[in-house]
C-alpha positions, -999 to +999 in steps of 0.1 A: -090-114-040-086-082-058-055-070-072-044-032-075-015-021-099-005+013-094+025+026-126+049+052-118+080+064-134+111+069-110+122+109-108+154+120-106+149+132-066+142+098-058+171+089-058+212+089-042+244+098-055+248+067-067+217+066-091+194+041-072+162+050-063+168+062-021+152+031-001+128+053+018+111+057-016+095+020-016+075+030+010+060+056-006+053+039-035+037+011-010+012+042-002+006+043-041-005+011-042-027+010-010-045+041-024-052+022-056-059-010-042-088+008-022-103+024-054-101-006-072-121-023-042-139+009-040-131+030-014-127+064-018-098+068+013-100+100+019-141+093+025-135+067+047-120+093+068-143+124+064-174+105+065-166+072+090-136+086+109-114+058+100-078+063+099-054+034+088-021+037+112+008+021+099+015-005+130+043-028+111+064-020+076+089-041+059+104-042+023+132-065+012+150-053-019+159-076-043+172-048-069+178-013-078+157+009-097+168+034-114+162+075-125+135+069-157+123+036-146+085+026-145+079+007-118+047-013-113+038-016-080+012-047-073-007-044-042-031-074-025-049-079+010-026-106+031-054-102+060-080-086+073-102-085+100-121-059+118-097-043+137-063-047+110-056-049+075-021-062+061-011-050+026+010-072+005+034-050-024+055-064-049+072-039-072+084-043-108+102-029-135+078-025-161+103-027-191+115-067-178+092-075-147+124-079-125+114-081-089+127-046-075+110-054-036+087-067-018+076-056+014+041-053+036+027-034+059+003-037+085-026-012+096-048-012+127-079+009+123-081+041+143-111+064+149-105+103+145-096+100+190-070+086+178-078+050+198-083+017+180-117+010+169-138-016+146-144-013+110-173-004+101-196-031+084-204-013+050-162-020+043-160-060+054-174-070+019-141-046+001-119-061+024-128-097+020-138-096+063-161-123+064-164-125+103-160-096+131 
């Protein structure tokens, strides 16, 4: 099972009046780590899409927060597979201050595969070994 870590450090317009990064922000950093979980499995995204026509579309999200961060923290955000099969992929995320480890969230969400119509299609073969698929 491979595991992706993507680092970031929080910026100041990430987050409210009150200091703490905005919630919406978790998400993006959930993007973060799929991105890096795919290099680190080796897929290029963005080829996936230009060269197969595969688009991941977020069908399910959730994130439970468990603290704040804060402006000037580095978060670590750890991303795994949950599932995956031909036609859906479920991304597991667990973020971290750096500086302690302290659980900020965790959360998931959960892709169907698209082709570039826009209608739900099959992964392609050439990705099942990346995404552990052992059966279609």
């Amino acid at each position: 099972m491979i595991t992706a870590e993507a680092r970031l450090r929080v910026r100041y317009v990430e987050t409210d009046q009150m200091g703490i990064v905005y919630y919406s922000n978790y998400f993006i950093w959930m993007e973060l780590g799929r991105v890096e979980w795919c290099r680190a499995a080796g897929i290029r995204y963005r080829d996936m899409e230009a060269e197969d026509g595969i688009l991941l579309a977020v069908a399910e999200a959730q994130c439970r927060y468990a603290q704040p961060a804060r402006y000037d923290d580095e978060v670590l955000v750890e991303t795994t597979v949950r599932e995956a099969h031909s036609r859906l992929v479920t991304f597991d995320y667990k973020m971290k201050r750096a500086e302690d480890g302290a659980v900020l969230a965790t959360g998931f969400t959960k892709h169907v595969f698209l082709g570039k119509n826009l209608e739900r299609t099959r992964l392609p073969k050439k990705y099942h070994t990346a995404f552990e698929i052992s059966r279609i």
